[in-house]
C-alpha positions in Angstrom: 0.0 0.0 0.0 1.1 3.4 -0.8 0.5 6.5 1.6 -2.8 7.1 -0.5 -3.8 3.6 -0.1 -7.0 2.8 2.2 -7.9 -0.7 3.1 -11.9 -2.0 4.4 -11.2 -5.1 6.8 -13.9 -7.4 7.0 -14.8 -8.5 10.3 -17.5 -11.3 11.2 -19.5 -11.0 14.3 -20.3 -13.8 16.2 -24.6 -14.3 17.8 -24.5 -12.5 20.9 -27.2 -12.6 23.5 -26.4 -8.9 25.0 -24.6 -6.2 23.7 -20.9 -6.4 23.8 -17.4 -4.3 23.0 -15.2 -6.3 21.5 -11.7 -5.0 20.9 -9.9 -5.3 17.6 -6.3 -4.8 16.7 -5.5 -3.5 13.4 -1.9 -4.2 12.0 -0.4 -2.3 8.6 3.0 -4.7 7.5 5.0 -3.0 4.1 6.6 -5.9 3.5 9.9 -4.9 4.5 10.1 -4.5 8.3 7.9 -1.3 8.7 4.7 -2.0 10.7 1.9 -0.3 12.7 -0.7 -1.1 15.2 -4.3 0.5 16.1 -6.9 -0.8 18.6 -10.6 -0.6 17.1 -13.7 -1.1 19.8 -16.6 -2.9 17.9 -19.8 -2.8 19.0 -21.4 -6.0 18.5 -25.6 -6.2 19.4 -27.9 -8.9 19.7 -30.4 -9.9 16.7 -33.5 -8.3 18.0 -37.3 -9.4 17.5 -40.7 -7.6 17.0 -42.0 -5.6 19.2 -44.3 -7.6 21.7 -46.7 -5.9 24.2 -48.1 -6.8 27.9 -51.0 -5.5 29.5 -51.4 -5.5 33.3 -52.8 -3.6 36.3 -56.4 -2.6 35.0 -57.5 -0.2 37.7 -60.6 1.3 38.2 -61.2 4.2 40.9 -63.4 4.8 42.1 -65.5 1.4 41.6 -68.5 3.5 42.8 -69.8 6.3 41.6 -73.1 8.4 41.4 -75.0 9.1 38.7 -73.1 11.6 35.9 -69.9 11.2 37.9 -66.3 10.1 36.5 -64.7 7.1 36.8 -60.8 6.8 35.7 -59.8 3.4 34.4 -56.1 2.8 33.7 -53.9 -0.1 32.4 -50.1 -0.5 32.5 -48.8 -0.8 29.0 -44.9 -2.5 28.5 -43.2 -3.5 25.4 -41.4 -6.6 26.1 -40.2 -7.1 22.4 -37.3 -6.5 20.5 -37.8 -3.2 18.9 -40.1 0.1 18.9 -43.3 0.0 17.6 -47.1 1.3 18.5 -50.0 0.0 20.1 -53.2 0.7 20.3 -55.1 -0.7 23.6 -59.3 -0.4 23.5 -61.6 0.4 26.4 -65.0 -1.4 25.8 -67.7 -0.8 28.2 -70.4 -3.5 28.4 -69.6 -4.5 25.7 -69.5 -1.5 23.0 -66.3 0.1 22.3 -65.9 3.4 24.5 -62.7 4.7 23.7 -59.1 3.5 22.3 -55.3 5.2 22.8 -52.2 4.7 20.7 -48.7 4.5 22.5 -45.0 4.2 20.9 -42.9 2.2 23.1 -39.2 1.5 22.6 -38.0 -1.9 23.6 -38.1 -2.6 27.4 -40.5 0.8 28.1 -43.9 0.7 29.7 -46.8 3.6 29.6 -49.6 3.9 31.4 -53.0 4.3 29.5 -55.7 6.5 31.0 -59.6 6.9 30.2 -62.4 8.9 32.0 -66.2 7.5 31.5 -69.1 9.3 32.7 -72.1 7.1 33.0 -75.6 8.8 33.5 -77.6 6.1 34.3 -78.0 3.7 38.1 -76.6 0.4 37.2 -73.4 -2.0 36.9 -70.9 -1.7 34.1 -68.8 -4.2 32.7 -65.2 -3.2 31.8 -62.9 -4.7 29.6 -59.2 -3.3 28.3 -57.7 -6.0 25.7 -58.5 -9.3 27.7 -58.6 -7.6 31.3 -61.9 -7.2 32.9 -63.7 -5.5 35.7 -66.4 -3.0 36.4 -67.7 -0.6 38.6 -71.0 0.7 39.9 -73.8 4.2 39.2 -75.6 4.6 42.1 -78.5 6.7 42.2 -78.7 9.0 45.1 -82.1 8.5 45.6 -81.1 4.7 46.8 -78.7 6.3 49.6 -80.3 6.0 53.4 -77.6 6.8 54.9 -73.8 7.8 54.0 -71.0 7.9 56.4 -68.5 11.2 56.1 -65.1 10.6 54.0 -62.3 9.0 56.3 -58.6 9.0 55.0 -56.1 6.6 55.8 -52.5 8.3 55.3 -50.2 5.5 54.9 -50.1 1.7 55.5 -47.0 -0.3 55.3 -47.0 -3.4 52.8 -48.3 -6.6 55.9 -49.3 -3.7 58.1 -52.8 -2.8 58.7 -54.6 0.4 59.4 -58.3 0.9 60.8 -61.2 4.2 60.3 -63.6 4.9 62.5 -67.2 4.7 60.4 -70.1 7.0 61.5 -74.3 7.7 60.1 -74.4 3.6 59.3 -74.4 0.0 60.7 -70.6 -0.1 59.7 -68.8 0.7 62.6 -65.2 0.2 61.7 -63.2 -0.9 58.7 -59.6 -2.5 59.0 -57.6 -2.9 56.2 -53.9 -5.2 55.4 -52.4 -4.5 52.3 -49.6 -6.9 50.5 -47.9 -3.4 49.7 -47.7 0.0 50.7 -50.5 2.4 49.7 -51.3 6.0 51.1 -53.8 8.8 50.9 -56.6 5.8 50.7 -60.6 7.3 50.8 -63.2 5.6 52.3 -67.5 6.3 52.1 -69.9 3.6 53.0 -72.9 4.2 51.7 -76.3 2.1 53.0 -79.1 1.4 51.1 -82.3 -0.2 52.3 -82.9 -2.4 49.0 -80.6 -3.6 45.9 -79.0 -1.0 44.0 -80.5 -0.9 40.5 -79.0 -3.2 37.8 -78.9 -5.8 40.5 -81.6 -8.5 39.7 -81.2 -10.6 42.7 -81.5 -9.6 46.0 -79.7 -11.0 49.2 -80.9 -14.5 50.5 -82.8 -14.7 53.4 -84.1 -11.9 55.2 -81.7 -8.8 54.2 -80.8 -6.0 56.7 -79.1 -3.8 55.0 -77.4 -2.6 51.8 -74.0 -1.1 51.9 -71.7 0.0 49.2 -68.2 0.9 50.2 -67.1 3.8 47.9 -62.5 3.7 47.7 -60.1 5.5 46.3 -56.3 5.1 46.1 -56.5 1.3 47.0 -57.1 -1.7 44.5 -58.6 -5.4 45.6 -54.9 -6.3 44.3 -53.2 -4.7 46.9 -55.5 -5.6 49.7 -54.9 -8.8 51.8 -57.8 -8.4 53.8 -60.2 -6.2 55.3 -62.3 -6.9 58.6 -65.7 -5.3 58.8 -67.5 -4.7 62.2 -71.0 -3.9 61.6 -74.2 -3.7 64.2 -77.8 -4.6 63.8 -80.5 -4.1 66.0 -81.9 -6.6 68.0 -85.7 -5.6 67.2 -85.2 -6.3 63.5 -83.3 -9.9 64.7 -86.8 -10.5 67.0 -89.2 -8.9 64.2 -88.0 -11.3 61.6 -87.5 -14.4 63.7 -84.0 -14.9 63.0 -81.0 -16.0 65.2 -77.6 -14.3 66.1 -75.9 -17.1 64.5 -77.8 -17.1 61.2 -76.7 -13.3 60.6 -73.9 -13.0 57.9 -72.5 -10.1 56.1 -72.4 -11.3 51.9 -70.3 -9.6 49.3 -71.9 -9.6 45.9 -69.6 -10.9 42.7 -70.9 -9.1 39.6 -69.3 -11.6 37.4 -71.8 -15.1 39.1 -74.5 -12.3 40.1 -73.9 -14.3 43.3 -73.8 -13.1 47.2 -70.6 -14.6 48.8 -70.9 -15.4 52.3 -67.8 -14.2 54.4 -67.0 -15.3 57.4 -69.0 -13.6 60.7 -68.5 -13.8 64.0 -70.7 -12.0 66.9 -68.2 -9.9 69.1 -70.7 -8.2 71.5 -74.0 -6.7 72.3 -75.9 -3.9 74.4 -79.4 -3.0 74.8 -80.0 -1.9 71.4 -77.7 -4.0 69.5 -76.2 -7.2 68.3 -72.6 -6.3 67.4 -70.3 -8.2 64.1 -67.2 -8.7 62.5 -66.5 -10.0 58.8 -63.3 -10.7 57.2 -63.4 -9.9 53.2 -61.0 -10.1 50.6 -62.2 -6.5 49.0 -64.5 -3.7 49.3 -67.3 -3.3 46.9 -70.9 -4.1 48.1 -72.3 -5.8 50.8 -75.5 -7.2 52.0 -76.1 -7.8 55.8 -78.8 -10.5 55.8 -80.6 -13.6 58.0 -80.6 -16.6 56.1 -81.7 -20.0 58.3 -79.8 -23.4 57.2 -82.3 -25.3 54.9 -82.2 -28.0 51.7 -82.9 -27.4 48.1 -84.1 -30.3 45.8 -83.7 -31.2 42.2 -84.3 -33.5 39.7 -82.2 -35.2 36.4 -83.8 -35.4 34.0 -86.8 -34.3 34.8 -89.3 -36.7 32.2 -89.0 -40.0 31.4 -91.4 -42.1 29.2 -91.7 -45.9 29.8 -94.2 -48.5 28.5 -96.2 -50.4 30.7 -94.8 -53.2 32.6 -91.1 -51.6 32.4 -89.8 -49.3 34.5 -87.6 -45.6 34.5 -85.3 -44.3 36.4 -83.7 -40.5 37.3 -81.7 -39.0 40.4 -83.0 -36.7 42.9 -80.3 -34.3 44.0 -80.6 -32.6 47.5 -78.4 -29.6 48.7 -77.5 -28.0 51.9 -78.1 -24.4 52.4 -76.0 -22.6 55.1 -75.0 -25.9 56.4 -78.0 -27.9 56.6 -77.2 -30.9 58.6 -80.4 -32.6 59.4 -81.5 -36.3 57.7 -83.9 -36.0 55.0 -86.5 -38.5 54.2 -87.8 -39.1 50.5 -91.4 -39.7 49.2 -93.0 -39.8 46.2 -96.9 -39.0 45.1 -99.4 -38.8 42.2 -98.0 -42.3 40.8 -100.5 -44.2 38.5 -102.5 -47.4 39.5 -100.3 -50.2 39.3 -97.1 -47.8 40.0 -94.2 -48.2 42.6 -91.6 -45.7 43.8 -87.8 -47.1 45.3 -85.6 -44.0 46.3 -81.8 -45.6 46.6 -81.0 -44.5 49.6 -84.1 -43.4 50.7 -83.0 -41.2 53.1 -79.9 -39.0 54.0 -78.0 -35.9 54.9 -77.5 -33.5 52.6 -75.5 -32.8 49.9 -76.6 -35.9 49.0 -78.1 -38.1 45.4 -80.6 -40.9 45.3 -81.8 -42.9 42.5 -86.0 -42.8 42.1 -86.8 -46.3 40.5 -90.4 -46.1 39.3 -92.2 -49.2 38.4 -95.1 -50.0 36.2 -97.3 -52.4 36.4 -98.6 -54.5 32.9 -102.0 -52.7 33.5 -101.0 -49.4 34.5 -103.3 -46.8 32.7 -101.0 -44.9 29.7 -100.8 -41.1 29.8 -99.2 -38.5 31.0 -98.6 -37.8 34.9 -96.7 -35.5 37.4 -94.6 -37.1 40.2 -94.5 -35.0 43.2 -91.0 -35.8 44.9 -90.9 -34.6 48.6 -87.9 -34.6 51.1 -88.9 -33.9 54.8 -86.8 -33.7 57.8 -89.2 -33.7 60.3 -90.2 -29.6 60.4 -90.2 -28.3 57.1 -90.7 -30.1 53.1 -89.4 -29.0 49.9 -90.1 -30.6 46.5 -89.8 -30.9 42.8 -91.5 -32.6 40.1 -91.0 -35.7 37.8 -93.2 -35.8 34.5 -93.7 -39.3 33.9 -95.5 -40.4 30.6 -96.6 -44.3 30.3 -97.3 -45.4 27.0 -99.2 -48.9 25.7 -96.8 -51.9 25.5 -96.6 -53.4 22.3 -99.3 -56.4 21.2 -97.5 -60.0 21.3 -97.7 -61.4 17.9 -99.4 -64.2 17.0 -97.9 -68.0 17.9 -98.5 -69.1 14.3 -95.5 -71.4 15.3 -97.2 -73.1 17.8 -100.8 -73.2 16.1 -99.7 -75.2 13.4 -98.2 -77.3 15.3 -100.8 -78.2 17.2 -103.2 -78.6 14.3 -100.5 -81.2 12.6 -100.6 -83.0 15.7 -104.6 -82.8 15.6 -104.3 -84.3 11.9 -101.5 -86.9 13.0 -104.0 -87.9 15.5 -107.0 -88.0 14.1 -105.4 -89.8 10.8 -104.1 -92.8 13.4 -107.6 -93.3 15.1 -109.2 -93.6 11.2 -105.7 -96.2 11.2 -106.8 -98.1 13.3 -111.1 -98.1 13.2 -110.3 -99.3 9.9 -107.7 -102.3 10.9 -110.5 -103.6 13.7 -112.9 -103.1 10.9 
């Protein structure tokens, strides 16, 4: 090479998994003795992928609202690909599309997506960002009885817990444990005499009272566990016949439509009062309600069709409410003439199946009839019913078989005696 001479080394990477320096030395020989060195610094990356995005920690606050007021629902956003690129995350709100955002993340960055919705009418709302769902609640204020004034809790340490003092309701205190540190939480507990609207099904047993817990700051997610004290009055526990120990706060689950017992535990009492505690995994909205241990019945399938002279069977399934323990007898009524009933086992505790065997007899009368099934245990009956249908057995067919052979025989017989008249004859 002359002085004007340039030279472009070639220089083959090898597959990294992170980025790394790796030093180069250069060398320049003439040939004749004369050399020289340089150090070069490469900068070798890894082969990166497509962008690829995670969505976590849907948060809705407040989870109640009233009527025409906002609600802020927010999801974390992270691009855990290779490379920048967009995404655009929809809000849907039972059902219909309510609003949609478009972030540009690089590799390795996370956003959080924001939306406000305003609903105008009492009722709940589904929510759903990209595969993450939840909802909150309207409230109309015309439901509210009574509402207790805002309480802050400051700070609580992740495993610590913190309580508030709850005044104008039946709640009397709330304590919360948190799996991780949250502050400036707000608390309202609202109480309402009957289901909120958009609720179809009400509390089971005798309900109490209503109460809607109204948070900010604080997500079920970060909540271990909450303990709710709560009071009722001992005239409404007389008035509607119900015991101390059949008194239960329930949280509803708008996803089953279902009230979840918790478990309750009477504490104290005065001359007014009967006083509770409840342990929850969240706050959203209770029901404070009597409900008496009893049994529920059902039947599977709940026809059958069999021909006279045969016989059908199907199970009859009995359930325990509130933790019914008491031994339940089966019976069975409105069978045709001619008809028997066998229950396998004929008795027992519930949760329990028995097998209903139901006979006919050859003379049974055909048609249509409805079984009556009855389980007593001694002080109260429930029931369900069994549609039987019997239809006509098929005729027997004819014993040509047997006919003619009796007539050959008749004809064998008869030929021998005219045999034998004429051999004496």
């Amino acid at each position: 090479m002359t002085d004007a001479d340039t030279a472009t080394p070639t220089f083959h990477a090898p597959s990294v998994d992170n980025t790394v320096d790796v030093t180069v030395e250069l060398t320049v020989d003439d040939g004749h003795g004369h050399s020289d060195s340089d150090d070069a610094i490469i900068t070798i990356n890894p082969i990166t992928g497509p962008a690829d995005f995670e969505l976590s920690q849907l948060l809705i606050t407040p989870k109640s609202v009233d009527v025409g007021e906002p609600v802020t629902i927010s999801v974390r956003i992270a691009n855990v690909g290779g490379r920048t690129d967009n995404y655009t995350v929809t809000l849907t709100i039972d059902g219909e599309v309510e609003n949609s955002r478009t972030v540009i993340l690089a590799a390795g960055d996370s956003t959080t997506a924001s939306f406000t919705v305003i609903e105008n009418e009492a009722g709940i709302y589904s929510v759903a960002v990209d595969g993450l769902i939840g909802y909150f609640m309207v409230i109309a204020r015309e439901e509210i009885e009574n509402e207790s004034p805002p309480a802050t809790i400051d700070n609580i340490a992740a495993g610590e817990n913190a309580s508030v003092a709850v005044e104008n309701t039946n709640v009397t205190e709330v304590t919360i444990m948190v799996k991780e540190n949250v502050s400036n939480v707000q608390l309202i507990v609202q109480q309402l005499t009957e289901t909120p609207t958009g609720i179809e099904i009400a509390a089971p047993g005798v309900s109490y009272k209503y109460l809607n817990f109204v948070v900010e700051n604080i997500a079920d997610e970060q909540i271990e566990s909450v303990t709710i004290k709560f009071k009722v009055e001992k005239s409404w526990i007389s008035q509607h016949g119900v015991s101390e120990n059949e008194i239960s706060l329930r949280r509803f689950d708008p996803v089953t439509e279902a009230w979840t017992p918790l478990p309750t535990e009477k504490i104290e009492e005065d001359d007014t009062y009967v006083y509770f505690s409840a342990v929850s995994p969240g706050l959203s909205l209770f029901a404070i309600s009597g409900v008496a241990p009893d049994f529920s019945m059902s039947v599977s399938p709940i026809s059958g069709s069999v021909t006279q002279g045969d016989n059908v069977t199907t199970t009859v399934s009995v359930s325990s409410i509130e933790g019914f323990s008491d031994t339940v007898s089966l019976s069975a009524t409105g069978l045709p003439s001619g008809t028997t009933a066998n229950f396998s086992p004929s008795s027992g505790t519930p949760s329990f199946d028995s097998t209903l065997t139901i006979s006919t007899a050859s003379t049974t009368p055909t048609g249509t009839y409805s079984i009556t099934i009855t389980g007593t245990d001694g002080g109260s009956a429930h029931g369900c019913t069994y549609t039987l249908t019997v239809t006509e057995a098929p005729s027997k067919p004819f014993p040509w078989a047997l006919t003619i052979g009796i007539i050959v025989a008749v004809i064998i017989i008869i030929a021998a005696v005219i045999v034998i008249y004429r051999r004496r004859h």
